[in-house]
DSSP file (Angstrom, degrees, kcal/mol; ACC not computed):
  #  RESIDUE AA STRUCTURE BP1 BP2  ACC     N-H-->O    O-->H-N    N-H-->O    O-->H-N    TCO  KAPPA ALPHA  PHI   PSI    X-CA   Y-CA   Z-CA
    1    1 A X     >        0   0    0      0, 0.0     4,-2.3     0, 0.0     5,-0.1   0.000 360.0 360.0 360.0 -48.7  101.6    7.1    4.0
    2    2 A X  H  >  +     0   0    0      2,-0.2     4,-2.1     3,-0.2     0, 0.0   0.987 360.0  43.7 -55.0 -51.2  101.5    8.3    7.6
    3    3 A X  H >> S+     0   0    0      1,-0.2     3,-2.0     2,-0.2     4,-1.3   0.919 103.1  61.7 -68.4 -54.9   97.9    6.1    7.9
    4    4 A X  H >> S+     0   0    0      1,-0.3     4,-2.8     2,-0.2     3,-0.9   0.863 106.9  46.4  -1.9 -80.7   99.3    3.3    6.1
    5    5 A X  H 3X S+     0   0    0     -4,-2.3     4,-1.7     1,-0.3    -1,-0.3   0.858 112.2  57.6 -52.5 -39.4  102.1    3.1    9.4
    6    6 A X  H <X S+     0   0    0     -4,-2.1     4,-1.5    -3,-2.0    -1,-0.3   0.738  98.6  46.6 -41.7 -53.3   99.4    3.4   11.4
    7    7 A X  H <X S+     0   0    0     -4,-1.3     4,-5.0    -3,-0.9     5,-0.5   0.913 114.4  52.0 -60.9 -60.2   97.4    0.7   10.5
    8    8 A X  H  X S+     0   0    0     -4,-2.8     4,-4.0     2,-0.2    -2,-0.2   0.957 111.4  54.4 -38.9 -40.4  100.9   -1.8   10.7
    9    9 A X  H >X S+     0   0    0     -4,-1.7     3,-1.9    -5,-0.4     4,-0.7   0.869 111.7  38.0 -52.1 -80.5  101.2   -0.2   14.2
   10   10 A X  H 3X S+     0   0    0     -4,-1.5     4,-2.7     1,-0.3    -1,-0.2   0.624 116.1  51.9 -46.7 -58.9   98.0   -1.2   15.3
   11   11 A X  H 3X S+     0   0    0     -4,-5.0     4,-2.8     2,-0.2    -1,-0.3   0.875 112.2  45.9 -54.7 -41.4   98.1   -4.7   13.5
   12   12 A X  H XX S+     0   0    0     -4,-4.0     3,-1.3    -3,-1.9     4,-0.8   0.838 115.3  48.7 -62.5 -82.9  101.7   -5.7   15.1
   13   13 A X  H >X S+     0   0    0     -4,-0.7     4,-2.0    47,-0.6     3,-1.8   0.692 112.7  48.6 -60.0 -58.0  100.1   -4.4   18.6
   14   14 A X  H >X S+     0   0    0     -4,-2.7     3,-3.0     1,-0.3     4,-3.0   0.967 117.5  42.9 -48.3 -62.8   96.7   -6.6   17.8
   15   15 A X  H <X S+     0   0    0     -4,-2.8     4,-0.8    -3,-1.3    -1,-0.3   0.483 112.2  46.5 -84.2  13.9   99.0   -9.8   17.0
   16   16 A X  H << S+     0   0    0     -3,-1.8    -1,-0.3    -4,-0.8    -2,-0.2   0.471 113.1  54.6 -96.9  -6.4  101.6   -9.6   19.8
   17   17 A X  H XX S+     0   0    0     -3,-3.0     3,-1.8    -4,-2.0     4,-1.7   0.985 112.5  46.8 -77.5 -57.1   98.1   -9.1   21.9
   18   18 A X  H 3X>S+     0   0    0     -4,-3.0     4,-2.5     1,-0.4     5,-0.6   0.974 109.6  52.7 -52.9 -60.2   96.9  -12.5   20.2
   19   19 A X  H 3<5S+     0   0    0     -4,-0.8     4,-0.4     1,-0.3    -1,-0.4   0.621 109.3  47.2 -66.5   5.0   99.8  -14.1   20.8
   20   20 A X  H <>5S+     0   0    0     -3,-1.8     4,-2.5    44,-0.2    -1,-0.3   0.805 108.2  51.5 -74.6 -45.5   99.7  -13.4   24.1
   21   21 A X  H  X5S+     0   0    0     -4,-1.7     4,-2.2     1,-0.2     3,-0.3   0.942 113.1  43.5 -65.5 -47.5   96.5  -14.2   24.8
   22   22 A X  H  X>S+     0   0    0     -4,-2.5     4,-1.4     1,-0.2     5,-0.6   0.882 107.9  59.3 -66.3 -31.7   96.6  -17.7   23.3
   23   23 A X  H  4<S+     0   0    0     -5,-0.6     4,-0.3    -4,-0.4    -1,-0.2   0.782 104.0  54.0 -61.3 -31.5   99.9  -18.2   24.8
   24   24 A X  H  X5S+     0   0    0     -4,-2.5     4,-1.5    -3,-0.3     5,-0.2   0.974 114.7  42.3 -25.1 -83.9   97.8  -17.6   28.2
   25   25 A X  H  <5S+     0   0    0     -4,-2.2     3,-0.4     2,-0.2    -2,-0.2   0.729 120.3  33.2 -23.8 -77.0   95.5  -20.3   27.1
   26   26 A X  T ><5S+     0   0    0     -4,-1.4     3,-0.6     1,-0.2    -3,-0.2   0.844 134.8  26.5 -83.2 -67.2   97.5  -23.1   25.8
   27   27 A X  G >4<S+     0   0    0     -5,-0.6     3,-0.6    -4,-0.3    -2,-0.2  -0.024  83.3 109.9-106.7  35.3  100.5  -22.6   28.1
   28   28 A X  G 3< S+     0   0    0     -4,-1.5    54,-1.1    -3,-0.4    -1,-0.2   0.633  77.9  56.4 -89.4 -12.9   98.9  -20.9   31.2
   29   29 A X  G <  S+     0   0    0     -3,-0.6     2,-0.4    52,-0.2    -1,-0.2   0.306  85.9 101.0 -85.9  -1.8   99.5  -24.2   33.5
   30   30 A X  S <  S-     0   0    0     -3,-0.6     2,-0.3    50,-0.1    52,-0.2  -0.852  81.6-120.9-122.4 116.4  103.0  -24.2   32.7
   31   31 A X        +     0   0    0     -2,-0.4     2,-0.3    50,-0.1    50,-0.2  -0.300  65.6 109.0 -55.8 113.4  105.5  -22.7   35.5
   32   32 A X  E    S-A   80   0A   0     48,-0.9    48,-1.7    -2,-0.3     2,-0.6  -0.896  71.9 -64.7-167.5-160.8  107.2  -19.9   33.9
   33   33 A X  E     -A   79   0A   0     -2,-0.3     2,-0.3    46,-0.2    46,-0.2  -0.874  57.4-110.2-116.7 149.8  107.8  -16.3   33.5
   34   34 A X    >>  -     0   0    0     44,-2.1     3,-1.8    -2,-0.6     4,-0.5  -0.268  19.2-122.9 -74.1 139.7  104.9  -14.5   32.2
   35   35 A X  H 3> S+     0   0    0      1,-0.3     4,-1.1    -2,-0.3    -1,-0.1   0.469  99.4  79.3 -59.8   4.2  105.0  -13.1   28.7
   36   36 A X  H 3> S+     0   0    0      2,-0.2     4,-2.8     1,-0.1    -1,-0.3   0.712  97.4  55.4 -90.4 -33.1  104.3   -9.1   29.6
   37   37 A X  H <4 S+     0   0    0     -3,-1.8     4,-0.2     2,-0.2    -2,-0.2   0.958 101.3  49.2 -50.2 -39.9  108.2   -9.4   30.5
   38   38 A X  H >X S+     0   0    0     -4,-0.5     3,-4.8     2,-0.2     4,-1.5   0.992 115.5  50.3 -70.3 -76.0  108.8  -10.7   27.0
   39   39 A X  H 3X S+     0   0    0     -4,-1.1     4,-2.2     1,-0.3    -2,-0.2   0.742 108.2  50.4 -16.6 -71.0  106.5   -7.3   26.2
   40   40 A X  H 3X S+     0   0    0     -4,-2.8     4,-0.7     2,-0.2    -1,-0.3   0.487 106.1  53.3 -66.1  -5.3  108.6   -5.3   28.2
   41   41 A X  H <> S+     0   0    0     -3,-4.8     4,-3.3    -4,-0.2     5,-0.4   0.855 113.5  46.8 -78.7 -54.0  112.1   -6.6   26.5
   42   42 A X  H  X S+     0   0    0     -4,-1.5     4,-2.2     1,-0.3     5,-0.3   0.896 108.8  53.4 -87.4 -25.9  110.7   -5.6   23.0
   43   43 A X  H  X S+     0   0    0     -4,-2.2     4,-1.5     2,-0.3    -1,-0.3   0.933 111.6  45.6 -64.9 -41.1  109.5   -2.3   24.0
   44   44 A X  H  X S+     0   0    0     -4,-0.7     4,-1.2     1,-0.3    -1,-0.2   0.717 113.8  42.3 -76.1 -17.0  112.6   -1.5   25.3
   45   45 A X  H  X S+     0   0    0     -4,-3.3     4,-1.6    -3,-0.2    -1,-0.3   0.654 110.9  64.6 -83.7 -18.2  114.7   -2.7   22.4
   46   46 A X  H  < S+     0   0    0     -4,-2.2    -2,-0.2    -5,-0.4     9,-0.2   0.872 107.5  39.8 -54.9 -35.9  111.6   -0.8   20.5
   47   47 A X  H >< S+     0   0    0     -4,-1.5     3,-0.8    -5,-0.3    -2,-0.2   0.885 117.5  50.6 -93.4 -33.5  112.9    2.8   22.2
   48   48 A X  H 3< S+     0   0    0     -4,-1.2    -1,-0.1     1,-0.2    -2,-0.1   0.927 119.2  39.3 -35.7 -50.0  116.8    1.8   21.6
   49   49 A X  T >< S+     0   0    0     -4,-1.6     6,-1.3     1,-0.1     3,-0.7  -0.450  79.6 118.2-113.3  47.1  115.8    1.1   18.2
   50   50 A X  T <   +     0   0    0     -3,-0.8    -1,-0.1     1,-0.3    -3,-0.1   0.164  63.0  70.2-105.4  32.4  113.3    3.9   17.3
   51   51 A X  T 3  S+     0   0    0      0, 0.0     2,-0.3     0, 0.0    -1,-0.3   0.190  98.5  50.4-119.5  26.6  115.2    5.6   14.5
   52   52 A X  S <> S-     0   0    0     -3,-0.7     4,-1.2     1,-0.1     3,-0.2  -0.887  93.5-115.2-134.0 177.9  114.7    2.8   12.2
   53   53 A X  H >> S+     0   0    0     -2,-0.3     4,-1.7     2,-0.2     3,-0.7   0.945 117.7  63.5 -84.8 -45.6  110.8    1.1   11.4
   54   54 A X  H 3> S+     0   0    0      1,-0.3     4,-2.0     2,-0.2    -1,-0.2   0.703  98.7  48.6 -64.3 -49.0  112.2   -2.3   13.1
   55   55 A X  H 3> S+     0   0    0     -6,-1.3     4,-3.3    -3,-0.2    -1,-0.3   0.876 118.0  46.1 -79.7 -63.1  112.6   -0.3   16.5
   56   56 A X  H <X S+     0   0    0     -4,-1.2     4,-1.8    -3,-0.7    -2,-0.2   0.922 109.2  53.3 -40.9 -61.8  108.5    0.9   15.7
   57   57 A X  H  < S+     0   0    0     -4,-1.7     4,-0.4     2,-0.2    -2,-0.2   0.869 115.3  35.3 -52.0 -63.2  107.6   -2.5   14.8
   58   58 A X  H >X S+     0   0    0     -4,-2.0     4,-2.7     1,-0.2     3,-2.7   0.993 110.4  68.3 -66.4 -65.6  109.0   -4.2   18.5
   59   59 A X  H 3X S+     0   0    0     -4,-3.3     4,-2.6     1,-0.2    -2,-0.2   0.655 111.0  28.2   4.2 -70.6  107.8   -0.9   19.8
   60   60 A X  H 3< S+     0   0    0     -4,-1.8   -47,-0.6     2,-0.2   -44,-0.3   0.285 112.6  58.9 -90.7 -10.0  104.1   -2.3   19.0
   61   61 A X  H <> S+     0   0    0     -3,-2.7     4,-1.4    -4,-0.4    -1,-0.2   0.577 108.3  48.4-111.7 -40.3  104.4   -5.9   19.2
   62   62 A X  H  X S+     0   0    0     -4,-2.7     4,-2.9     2,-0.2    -2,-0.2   0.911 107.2  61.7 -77.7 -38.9  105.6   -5.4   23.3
   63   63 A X  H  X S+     0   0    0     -4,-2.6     4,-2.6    -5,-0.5    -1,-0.2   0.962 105.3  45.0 -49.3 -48.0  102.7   -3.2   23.6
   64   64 A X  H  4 S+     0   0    0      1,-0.3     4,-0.3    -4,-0.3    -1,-0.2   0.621 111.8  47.2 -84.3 -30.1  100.6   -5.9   22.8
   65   65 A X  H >X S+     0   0    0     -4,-1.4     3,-1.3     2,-0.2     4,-0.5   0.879 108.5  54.4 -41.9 -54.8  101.9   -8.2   24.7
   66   66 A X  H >< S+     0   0    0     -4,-2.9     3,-1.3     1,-0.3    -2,-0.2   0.898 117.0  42.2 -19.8 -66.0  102.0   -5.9   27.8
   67   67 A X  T 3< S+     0   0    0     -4,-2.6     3,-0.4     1,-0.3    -1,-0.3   0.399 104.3  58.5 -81.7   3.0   98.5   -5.4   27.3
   68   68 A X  T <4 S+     0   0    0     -3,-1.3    25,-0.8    -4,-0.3    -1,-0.3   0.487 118.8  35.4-110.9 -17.7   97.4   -8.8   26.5
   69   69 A X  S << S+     0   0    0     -3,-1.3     3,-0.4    -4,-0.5    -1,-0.2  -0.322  80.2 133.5-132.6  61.2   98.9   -9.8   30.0
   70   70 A X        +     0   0    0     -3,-0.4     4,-0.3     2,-0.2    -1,-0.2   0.532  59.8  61.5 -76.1 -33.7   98.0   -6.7   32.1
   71   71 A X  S    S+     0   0    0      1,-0.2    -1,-0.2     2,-0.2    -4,-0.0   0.493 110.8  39.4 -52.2 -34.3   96.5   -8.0   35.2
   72   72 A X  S  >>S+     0   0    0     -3,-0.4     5,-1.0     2,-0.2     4,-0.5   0.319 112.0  57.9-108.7   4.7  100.0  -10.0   36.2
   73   73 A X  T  45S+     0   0    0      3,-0.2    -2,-0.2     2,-0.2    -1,-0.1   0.793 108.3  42.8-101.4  -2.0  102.1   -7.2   35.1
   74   74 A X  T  45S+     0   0    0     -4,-0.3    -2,-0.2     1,-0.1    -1,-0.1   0.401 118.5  49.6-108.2  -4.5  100.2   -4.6   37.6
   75   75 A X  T  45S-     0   0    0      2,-0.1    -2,-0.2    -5,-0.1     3,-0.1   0.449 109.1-132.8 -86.4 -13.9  100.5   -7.6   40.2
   76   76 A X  T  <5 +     0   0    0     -4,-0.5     2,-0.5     1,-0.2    -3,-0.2   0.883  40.4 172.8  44.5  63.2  104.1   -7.8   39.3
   77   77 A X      < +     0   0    0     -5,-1.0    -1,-0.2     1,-0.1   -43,-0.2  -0.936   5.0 172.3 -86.4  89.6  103.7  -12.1   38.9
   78   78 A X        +     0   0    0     -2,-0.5   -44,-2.1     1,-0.2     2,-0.4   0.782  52.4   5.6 -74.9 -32.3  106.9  -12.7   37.6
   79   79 A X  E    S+A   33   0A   0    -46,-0.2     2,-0.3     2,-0.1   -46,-0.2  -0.940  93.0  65.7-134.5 159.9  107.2  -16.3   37.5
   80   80 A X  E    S-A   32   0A   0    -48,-1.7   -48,-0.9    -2,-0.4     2,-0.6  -0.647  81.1 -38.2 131.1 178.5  104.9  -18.9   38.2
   81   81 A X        -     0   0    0     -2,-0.3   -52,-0.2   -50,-0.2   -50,-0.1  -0.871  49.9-126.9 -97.2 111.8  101.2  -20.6   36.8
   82   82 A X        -     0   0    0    -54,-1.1     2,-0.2    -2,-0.6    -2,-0.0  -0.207  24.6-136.4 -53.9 129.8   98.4  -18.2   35.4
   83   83 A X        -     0   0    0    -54,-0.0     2,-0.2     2,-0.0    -1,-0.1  -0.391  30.6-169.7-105.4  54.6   95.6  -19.4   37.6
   84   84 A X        +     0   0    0     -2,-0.2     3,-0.3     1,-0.1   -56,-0.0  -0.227  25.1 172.0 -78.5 123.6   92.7  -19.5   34.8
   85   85 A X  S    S+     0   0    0      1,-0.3    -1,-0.1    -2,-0.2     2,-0.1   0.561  73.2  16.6-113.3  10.9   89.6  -20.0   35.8
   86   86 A X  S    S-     0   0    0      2,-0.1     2,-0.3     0, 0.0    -1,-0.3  -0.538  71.0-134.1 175.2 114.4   87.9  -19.3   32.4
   87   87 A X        +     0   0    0     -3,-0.3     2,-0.3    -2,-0.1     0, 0.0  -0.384  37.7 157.6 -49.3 109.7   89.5  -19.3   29.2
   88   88 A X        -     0   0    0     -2,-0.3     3,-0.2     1,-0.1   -63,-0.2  -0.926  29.7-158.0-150.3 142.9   88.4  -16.2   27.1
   89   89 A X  S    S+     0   0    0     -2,-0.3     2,-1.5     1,-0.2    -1,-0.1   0.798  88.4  62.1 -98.4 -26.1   90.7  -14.9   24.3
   90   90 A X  S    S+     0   0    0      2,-0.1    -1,-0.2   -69,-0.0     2,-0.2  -0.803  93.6  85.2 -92.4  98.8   89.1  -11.2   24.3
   91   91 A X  S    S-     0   0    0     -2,-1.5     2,-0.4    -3,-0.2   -70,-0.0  -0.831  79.9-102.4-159.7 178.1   90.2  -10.2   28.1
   92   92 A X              0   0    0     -2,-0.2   -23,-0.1   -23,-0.1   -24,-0.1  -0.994 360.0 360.0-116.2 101.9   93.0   -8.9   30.3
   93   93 A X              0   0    0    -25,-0.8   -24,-0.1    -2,-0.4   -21,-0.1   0.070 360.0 360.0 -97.0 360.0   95.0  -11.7   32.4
């Protein structure tokens, strides 16, 4: 059972990482605030909400976001146009 949750963790984490990354991609020209904020909302409603799976779930899905835009969130780029100068989905922007 315990690996079973594991695996979910790991799979939310992966697809809030995809969707980040393609949301890079597709929408990286577009003046806005960068999506590791978005990351950092659900983690923290993840740690509000950590006595229920829901709380787990955001938990793992803002990690993956976080990490899927790691480069502007340790530059602390809040707003503004991702300046990409080659489109890769397996990287750190």
């Amino acid at each position: 059972m315990i690996i079973l949750r594991i695996i979910i963790y790991v799979m939310l984490a992966f697809v809030g990482f995809s969707i980040g990354r393609i949301s890079h991609i597709i929408g990286g020209h577009l003046k806005a605030p960068h999506h590791w904020i978005y990351g950092i909302i659900l983690i923290l409603f993840g740690i509000i909400f950590y006595q229920s799976n829901w709380g787990f779930y955001l938990l793992s899905f803002g990690v993956g976001l976080l990490i899927s835009d790691l480069k502007d969130f340790l530059a602390m780029k809040f707003y503004g146009i991702d300046e990409v100068k080659e489109k890769k989905f397996w990287g750190i922007d």
